[in-house]
C-alpha positions as CSV (number, residue, x, y, z in Angstrom):
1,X,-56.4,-86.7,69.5
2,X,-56.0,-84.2,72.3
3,X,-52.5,-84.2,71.9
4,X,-52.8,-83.7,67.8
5,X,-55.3,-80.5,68.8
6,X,-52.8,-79.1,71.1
7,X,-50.1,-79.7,68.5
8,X,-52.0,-77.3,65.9
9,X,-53.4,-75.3,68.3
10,X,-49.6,-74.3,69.1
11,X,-48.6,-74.0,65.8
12,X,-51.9,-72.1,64.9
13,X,-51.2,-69.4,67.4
14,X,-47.2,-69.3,66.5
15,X,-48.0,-69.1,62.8
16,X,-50.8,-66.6,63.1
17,X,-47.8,-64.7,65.3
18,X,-44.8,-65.1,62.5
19,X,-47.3,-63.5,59.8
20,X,-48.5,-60.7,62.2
21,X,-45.1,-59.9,62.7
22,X,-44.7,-59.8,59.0
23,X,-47.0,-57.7,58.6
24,X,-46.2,-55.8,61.3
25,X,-42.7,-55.4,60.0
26,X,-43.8,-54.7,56.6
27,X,-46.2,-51.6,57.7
28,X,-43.3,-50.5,60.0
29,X,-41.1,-51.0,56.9
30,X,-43.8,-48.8,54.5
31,X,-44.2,-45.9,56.9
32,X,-40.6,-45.3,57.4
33,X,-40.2,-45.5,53.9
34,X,-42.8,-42.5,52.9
35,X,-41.6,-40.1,55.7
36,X,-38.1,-40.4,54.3
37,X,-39.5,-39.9,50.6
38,X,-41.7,-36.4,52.5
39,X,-38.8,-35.3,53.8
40,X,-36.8,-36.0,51.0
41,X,-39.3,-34.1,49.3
42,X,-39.8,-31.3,51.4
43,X,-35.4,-31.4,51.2
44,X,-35.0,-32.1,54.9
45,X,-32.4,-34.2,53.7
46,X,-30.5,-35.0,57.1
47,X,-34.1,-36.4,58.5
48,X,-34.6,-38.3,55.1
49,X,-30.9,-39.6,55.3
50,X,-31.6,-41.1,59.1
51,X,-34.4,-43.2,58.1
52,X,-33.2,-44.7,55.2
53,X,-30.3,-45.4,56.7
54,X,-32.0,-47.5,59.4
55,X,-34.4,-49.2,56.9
56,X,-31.0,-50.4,55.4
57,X,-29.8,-51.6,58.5
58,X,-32.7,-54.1,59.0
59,X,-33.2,-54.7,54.8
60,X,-30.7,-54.2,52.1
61,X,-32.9,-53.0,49.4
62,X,-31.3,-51.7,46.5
63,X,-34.7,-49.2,45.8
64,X,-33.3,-48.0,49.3
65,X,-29.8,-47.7,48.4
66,X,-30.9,-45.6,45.2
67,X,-32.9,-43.1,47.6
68,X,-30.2,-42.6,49.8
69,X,-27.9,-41.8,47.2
70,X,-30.3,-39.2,46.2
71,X,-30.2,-38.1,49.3
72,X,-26.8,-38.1,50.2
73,X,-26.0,-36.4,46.2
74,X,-28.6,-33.4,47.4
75,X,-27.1,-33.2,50.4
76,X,-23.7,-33.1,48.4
77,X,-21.9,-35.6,50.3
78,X,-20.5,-37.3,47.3
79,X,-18.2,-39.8,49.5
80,X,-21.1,-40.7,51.4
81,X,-23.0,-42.0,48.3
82,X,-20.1,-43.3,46.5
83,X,-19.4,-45.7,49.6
84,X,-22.9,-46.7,49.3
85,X,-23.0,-47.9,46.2
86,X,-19.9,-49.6,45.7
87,X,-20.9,-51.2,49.3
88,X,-23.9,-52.5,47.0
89,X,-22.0,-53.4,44.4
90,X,-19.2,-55.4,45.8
91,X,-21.8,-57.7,47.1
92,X,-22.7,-60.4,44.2
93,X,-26.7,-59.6,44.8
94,X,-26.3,-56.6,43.9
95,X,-23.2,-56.3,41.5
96,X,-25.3,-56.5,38.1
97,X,-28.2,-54.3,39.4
98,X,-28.8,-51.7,36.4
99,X,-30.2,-49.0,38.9
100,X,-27.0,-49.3,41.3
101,X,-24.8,-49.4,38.3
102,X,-26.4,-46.6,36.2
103,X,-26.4,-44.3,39.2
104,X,-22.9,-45.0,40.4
105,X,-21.6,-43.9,36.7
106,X,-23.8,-40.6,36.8
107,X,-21.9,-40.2,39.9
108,X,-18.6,-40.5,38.4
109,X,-19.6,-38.6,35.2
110,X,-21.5,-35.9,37.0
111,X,-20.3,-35.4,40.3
112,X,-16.4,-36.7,39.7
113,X,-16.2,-36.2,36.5
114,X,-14.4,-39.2,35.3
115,X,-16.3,-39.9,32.6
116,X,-14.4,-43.1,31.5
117,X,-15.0,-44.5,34.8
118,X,-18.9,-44.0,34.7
119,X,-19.1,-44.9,31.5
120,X,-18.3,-48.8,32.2
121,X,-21.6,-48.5,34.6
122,X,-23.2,-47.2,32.6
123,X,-22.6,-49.9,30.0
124,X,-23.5,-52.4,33.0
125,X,-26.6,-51.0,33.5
126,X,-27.9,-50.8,29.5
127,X,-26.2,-54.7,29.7
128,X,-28.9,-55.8,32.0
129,X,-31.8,-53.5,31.3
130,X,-32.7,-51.9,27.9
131,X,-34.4,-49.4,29.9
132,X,-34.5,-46.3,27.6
133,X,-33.3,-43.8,30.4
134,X,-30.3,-46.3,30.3
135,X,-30.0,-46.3,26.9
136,X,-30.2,-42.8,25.7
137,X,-27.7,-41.6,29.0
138,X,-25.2,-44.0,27.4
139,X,-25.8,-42.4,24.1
140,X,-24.6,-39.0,25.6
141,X,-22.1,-40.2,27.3
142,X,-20.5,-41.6,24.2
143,X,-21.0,-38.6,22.2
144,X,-19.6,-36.7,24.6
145,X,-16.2,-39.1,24.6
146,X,-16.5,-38.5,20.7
147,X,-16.8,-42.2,20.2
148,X,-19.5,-41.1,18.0
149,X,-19.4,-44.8,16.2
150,X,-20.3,-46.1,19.2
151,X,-23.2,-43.6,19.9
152,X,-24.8,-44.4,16.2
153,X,-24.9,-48.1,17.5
154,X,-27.0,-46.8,20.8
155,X,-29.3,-44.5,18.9
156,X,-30.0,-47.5,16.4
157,X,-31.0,-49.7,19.0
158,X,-33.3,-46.9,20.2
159,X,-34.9,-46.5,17.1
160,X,-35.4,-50.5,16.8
161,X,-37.2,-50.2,20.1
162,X,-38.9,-47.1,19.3
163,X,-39.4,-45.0,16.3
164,X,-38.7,-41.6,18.1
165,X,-37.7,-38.8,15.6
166,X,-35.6,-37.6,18.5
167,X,-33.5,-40.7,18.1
168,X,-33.1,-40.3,14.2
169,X,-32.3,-36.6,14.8
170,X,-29.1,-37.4,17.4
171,X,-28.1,-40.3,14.9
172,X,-28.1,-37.8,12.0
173,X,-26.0,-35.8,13.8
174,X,-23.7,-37.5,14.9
175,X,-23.0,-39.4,11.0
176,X,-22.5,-35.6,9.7
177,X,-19.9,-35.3,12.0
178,X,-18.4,-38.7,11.1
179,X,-18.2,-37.3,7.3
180,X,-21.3,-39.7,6.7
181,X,-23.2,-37.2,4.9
182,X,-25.3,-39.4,2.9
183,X,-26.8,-41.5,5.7
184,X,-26.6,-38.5,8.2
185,X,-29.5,-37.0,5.9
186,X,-31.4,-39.3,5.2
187,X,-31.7,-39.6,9.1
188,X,-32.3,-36.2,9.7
189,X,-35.1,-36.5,6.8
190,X,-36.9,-39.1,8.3
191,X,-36.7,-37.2,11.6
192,X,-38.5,-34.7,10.1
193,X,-40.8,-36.9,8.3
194,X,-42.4,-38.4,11.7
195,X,-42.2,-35.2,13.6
196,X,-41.7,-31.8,12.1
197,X,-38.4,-31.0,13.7
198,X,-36.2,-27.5,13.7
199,X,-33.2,-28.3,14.5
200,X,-33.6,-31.8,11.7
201,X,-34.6,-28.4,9.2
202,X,-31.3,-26.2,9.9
203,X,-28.9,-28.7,10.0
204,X,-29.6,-30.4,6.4
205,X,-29.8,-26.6,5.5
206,X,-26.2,-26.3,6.8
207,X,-25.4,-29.6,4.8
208,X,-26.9,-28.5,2.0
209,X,-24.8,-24.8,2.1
210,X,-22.0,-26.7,2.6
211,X,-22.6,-28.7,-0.3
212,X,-23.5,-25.4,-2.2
213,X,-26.7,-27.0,-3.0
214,X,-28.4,-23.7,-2.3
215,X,-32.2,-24.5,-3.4
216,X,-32.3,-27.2,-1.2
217,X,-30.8,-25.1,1.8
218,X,-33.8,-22.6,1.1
219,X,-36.6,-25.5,1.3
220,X,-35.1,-26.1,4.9
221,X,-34.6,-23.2,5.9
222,X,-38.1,-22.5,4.8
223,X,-39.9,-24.9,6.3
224,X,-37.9,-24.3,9.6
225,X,-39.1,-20.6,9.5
226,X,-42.7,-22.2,9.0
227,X,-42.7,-24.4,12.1
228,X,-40.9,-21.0,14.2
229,X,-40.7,-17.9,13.0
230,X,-39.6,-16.3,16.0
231,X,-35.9,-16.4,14.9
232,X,-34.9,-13.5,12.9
233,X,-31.3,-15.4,12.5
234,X,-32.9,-18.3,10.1
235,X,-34.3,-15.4,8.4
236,X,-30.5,-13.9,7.8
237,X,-29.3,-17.2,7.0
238,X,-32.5,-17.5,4.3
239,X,-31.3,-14.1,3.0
240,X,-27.9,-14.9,2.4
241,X,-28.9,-18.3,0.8
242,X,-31.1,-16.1,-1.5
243,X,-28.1,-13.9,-2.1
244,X,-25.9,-16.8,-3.5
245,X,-28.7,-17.9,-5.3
246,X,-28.5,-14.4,-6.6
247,X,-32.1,-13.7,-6.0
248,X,-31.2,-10.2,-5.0
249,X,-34.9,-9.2,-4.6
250,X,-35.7,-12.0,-2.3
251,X,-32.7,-11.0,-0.5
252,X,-33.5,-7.7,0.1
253,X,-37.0,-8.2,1.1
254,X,-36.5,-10.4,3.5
255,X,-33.6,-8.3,5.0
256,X,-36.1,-5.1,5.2
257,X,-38.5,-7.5,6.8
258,X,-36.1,-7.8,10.0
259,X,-35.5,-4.5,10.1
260,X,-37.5,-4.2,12.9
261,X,-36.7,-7.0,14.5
262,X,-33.7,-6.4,15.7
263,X,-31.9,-2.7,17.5
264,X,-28.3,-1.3,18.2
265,X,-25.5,-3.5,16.3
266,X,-27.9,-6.2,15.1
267,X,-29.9,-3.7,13.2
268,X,-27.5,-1.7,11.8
269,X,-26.2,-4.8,10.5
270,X,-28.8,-5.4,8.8
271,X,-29.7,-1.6,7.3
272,X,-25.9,-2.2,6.0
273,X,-26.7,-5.0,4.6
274,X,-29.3,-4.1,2.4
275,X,-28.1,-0.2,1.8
276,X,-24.5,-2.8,0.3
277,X,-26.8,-4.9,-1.7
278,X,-28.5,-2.2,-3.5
279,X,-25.3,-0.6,-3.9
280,X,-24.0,-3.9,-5.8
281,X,-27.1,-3.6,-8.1
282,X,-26.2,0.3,-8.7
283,X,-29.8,1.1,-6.6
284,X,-27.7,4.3,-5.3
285,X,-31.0,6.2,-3.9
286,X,-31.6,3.2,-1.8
287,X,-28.5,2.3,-0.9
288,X,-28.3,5.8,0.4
289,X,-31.7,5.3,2.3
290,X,-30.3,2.6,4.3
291,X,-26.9,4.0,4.9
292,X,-28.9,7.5,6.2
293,X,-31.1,5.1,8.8
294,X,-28.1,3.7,10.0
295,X,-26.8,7.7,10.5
296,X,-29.9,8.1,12.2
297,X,-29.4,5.7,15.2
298,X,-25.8,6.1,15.2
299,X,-24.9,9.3,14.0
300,X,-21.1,8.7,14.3
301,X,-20.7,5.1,12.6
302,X,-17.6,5.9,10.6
303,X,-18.4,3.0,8.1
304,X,-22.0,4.5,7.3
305,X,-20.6,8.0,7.0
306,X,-17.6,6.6,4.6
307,X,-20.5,4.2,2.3
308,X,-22.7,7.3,2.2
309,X,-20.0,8.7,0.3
310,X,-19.1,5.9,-1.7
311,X,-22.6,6.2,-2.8
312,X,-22.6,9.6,-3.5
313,X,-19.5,9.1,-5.5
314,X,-21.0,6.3,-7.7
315,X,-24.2,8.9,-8.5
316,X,-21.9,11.1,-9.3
317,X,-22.6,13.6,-6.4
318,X,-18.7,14.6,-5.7
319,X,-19.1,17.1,-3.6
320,X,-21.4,15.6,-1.5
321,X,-19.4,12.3,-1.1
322,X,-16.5,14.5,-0.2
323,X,-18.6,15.9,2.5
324,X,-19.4,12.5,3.9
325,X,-15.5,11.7,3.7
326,X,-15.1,14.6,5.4
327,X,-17.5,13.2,8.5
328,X,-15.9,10.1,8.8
329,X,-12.6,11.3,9.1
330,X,-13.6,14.2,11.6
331,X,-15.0,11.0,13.8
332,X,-11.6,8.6,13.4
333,X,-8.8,10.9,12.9
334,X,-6.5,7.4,11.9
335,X,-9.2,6.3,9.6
336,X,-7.2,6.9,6.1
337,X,-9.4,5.4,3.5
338,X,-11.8,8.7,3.5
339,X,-8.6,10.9,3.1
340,X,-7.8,8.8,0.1
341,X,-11.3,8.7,-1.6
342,X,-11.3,12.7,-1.5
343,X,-7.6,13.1,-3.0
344,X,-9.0,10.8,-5.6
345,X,-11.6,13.0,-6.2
346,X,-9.7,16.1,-6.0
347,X,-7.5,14.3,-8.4
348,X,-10.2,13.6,-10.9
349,X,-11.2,17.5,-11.1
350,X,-7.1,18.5,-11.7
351,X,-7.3,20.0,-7.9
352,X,-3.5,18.6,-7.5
353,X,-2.5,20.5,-4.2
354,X,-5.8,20.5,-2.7
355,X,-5.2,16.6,-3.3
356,X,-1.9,16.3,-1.9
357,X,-2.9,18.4,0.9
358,X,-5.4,15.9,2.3
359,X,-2.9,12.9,1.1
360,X,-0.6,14.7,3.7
361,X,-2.8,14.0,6.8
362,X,-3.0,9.8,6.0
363,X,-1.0,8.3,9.1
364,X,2.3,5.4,8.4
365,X,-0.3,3.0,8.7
366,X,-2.6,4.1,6.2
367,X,-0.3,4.5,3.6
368,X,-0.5,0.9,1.5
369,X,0.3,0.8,-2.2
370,X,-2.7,2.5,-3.3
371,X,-1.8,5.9,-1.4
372,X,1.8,5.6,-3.1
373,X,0.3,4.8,-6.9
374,X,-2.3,7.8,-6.5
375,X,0.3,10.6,-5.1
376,X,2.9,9.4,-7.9
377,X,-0.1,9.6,-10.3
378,X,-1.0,13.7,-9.3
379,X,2.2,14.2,-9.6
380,X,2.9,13.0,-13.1
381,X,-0.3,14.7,-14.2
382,X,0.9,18.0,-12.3
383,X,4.1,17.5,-14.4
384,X,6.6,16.6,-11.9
385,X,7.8,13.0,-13.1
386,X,10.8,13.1,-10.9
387,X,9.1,13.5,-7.6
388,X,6.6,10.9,-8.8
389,X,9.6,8.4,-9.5
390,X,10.6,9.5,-5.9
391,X,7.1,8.6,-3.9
392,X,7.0,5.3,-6.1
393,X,10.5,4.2,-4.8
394,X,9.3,5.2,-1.2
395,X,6.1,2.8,-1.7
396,X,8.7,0.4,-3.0
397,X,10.8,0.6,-0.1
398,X,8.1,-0.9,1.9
399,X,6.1,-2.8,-0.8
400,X,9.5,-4.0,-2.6
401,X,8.0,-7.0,-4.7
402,X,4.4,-4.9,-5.1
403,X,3.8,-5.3,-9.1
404,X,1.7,-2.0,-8.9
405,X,4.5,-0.1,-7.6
406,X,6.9,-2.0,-10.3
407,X,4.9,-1.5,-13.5
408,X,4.0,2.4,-12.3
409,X,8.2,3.1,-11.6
410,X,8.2,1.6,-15.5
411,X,5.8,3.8,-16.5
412,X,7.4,6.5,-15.2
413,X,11.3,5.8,-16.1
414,X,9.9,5.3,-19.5
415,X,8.1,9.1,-20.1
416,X,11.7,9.7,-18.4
417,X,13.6,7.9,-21.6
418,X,15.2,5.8,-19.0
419,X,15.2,2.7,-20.9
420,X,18.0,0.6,-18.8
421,X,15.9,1.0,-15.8
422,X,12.6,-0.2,-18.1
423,X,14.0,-2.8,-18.8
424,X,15.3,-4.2,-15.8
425,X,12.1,-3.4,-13.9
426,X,9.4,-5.3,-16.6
427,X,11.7,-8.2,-16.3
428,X,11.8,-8.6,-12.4
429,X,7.8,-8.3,-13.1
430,X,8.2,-11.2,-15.4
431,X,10.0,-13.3,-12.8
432,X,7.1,-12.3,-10.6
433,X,4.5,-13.0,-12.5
434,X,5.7,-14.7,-15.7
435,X,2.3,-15.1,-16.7
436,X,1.0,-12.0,-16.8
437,X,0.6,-11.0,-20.7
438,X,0.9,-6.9,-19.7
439,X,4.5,-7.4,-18.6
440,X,5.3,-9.7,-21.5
441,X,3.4,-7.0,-24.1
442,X,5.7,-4.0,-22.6
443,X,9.0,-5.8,-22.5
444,X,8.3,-6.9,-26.3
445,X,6.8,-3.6,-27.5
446,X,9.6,-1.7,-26.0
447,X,12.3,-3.7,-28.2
448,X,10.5,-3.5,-30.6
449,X,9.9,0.2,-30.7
450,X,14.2,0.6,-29.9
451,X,14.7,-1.9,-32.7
452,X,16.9,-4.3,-30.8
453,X,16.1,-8.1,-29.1
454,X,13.7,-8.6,-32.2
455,X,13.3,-12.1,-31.9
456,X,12.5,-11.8,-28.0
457,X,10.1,-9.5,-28.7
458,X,8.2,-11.6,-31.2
459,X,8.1,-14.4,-28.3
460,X,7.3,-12.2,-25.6
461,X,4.4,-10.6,-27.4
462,X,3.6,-14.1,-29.4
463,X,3.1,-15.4,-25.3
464,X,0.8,-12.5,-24.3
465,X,-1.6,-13.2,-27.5
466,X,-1.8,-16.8,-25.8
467,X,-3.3,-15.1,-23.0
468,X,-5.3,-12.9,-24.7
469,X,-5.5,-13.4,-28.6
470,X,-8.0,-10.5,-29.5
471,X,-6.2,-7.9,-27.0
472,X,-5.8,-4.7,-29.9
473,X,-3.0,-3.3,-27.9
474,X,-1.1,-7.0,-28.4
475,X,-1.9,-7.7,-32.1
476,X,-0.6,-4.1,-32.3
477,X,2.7,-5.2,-30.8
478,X,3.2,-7.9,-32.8
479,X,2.6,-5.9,-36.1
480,X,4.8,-3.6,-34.7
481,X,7.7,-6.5,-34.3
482,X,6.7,-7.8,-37.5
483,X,7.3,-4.4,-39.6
484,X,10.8,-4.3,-37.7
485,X,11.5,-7.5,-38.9
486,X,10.6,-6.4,-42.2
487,X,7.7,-9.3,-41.9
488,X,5.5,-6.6,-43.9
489,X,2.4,-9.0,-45.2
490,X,2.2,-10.2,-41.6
491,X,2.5,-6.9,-39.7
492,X,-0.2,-5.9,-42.0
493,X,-2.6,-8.6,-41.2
494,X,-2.2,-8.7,-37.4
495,X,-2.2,-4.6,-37.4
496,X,-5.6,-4.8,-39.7
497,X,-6.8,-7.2,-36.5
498,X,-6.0,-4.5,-34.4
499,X,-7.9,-1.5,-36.2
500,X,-11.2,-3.8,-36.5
501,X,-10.9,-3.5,-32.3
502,X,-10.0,-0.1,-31.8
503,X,-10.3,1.8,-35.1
504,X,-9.8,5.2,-33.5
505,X,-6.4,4.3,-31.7
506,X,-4.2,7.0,-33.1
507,X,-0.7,4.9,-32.7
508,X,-2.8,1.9,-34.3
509,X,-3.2,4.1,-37.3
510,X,0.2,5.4,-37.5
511,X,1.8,2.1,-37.3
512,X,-0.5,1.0,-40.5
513,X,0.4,3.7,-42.3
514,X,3.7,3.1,-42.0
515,X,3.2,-0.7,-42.8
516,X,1.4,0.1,-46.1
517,X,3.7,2.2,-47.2
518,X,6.5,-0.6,-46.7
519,X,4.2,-2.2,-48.9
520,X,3.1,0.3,-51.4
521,X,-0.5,0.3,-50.8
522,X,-2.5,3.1,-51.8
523,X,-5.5,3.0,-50.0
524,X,-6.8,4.8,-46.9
525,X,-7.3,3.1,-43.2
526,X,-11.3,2.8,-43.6
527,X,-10.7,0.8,-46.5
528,X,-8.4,-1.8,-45.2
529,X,-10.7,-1.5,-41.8
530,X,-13.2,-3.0,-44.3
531,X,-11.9,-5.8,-45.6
């Protein structure tokens, strides 16, 4: 018996020792621990890197492992860490470890950029935990590969595991840009549904614009304005939604109400938009309103100064859009288009030099195929068809296949009796445009008038009433063809259509008169206009 009580009296006193060492250890162990993790916080990093390392020495702990990386990633020794973990992961404890594995691939995506690489850890880590940090880093790191297929399976098993509107929003998304439209909204719908979500709102407005489904794009972008109204750029996009809905009030409303929301280019965007929109509805006095605000902060904007007169013009007010022509043009000497607006206007009051004059100063570059058309056009109204043959065959020099230049140079060869050239102009217009049932008119007319190609004419005119069968100045034509074909009862049918159109047209009348008295009629034009 003494022996027996000897016996546990040793092993009493050795195990009493073993667990006192153990918890010895285990304090020693806990203390070291939370001054690494204080001077990790307080980023004495070099200090928090000592201790950890020397808890690993005596202990591999993973948790461990995952602070030093920290550690070492803060101090930016990105070696250091990567040898850590792959130390940890090459031994078989630790190879499946989802914490080792997830951090080793943000190292790779974050800090190596190798985002192929991470990626497999990543896919390690969400393999052995469904951890949602796990889960929604892989989901990012997908999307960001654009293996956006793979991302929609990710998301879905987040939302089977949670139903976060978050997690419906990113699915959305991502099936919009697959082309999955149909599911991608009813995501982003449901995302809204549980949570009232913005950027859920603006993006099925955007799908809905796209889709030109513009009442649902307002509802969105509606509500989106409810939850924040604090972006005056929803608000523009609102506007211009109402605009296509052509709910020009609306429009304009909203557009005064940012006004004030916005300064220097922003806000004289938006003045220009409104001053344009009441300019579209002919609202002139407001359209100038706007365009003058714009003058006020920015005195010199060449485009307000030019609109202002493009206003004026449309009230009327010539001499004051020519004064506001005049303003833009002193600010951007190579700025044409107001140079061209007051020759037009000159123009219009029969003020030929003072036109040309100012046609003078447009620069090379400003001179397109409307500058050509309107100098030929003073011109020929000044009487002097030659040099407006002349600046049409200079436009056409550099515009060569321009079917305004063409049909004006046939205009003008014509009032010359040049008939040759006429003709060989209208019908490199109708290889152009063989469509076109003004070319095909001309040509056909013009036989007919000369009395020759009779039967071509009838065709070409027969195709321009295809176009347009209730065009006066066609069925005209074609009685016209039709009385030199000696086709007398159906000139004068075709040429009575013609009168009902336009009964004052003076060549209309002439042409009946001379069709009734092919056919002996005795009555005046009212009459027949009657029947």
């Amino acid at each position: 018996m003494k022996n027996i009580f000897l016996l546990l009296l040793i092993l009493n006193f050795f195990g009493c020792a073993t667990v006192s060492n153990a918890i010895s250890d285990s304090a020693n162990y806990d203390k070291e621990f939370l001054t690494a993790t204080y001077y990790f916080n307080s980023q004495e990093y070099d200090k928090a890197a000592k201790i950890y390392e020397n808890i690993l020495k005596n202990n591999k702990d993973s948790y461990v492992a995952v602070k030093l990386t920290e550690t070492y990633l803060a101090k930016k020794d990105t070696e250091k860490a990567k040898n850590l973990l792959e130390s940890f992961l090459d031994d078989k404890r630790f190879k499946n470890d989802p914490e080792l594995n997830f951090y080793m691939g943000k190292l790779y995506i974050e800090y190596l950029n190798k985002l192929n690489e991470g990626r497999k850890y990543i896919e390690v880590a969400t393999e052995y935990s469904d951890k949602l940090e796990y889960l929604e880093y892989l989901a990012r790191v997908l999307e960001a590969g654009e293996d956006y297929s793979a991302a929609i399976n990710i998301y879905t098993k987040l939302i089977n595991k949670t139903n976060d509107s978050e997690y419906y929003y990113k699915r959305g998304f991502l099936y919009i840009k697959l082309g999955i439209v149909k599911d991608g909204v009813n995501d982003l719908i449901k995302a809204d549904e549980i949570v009232p979500n913005l950027r859920a709102r603006l993006m099925l407005s955007d799908v809905y614009i796209n889709q030109k489904e513009y009442e649902k794009a307002a509802e969105y972008l509606e509500k989106a304005i409810s939850l924040n109204s604090n972006f005056p750029s929803i608000k523009i996009k609102l506007a211009e939604v109402y605009k296509q809905l052509g709910d020009n009030k609306k429009y304009i409303s909203l557009l005064e109400s940012l006004v004030d929301d916005y300064s220097g280019k922003e806000r004289v965007y938006v003045l220009r938009q409104i001053a344009a929109s009441f300019y579209e509805i002919k609202d002139y006095d407001n359209a100038l309103k706007y365009f003058k605000l714009i003058l006020q902060d920015s005195p010199e904007d060449t485009q307000a100064l030019f609109y202002t007169g493009i206003a004026y013009e449309a009230k009327g007010e010539t001499d004051k859009a020519i004064e506001y022509y005049e303003k833009a043009y002193n600010v951007r000497n190579d700025y044409s288009e107001p140079l061209k607006r007051i020759a037009y206007l000159l123009f219009v009051k029969k003020e030929y030099d003072k036109a040309v004059n100012y046609l003078d100063k447009v620069e090379d570059t400003g001179k397109d195929i409307e500058f050509f058309r309107l100098k030929a056009a003073i011109y020929e109204n000044n009487g002097d068809i030659e040099k407006a043959i002349a600046i049409v065959n200079e436009g056409l020099n550099k515009n060569p296949e321009s079917e305004e230049l063409l049909f004006t140079y046939a205009i003008l060869k014509e009032k010359k009796k040049d008939y040759d050239e006429v003709v060989k102009t209208l019908k490199k217009l109708i290889e152009i445009n063989p469509k076109s049932p003004t070319y095909l008119n001309f040509l056909g007319y013009l036989y007919a008038d000369m009395g020759i190609n009779l039967d071509e004419a009838y065709d070409l005119i027969k195709s321009a009433l295809k176009y347009e069968p209730n065009n006066a100045a066609y069925l005209d034509s074609m009685a016209w063809v039709l009385y030199k074909m000696k086709k007398y009862e159906e000139a004068y049918d075709y040429q009575r259509k013609a009168l009902k159109i336009s009964p004052e047209e003076k060549e209309m009348r002439e042409h009946m008169q001379s069709i009734m008295k092919a056919l002996n009629i005795n009555k005046s034009i009212e009459d027949v206009i009657k029947e």
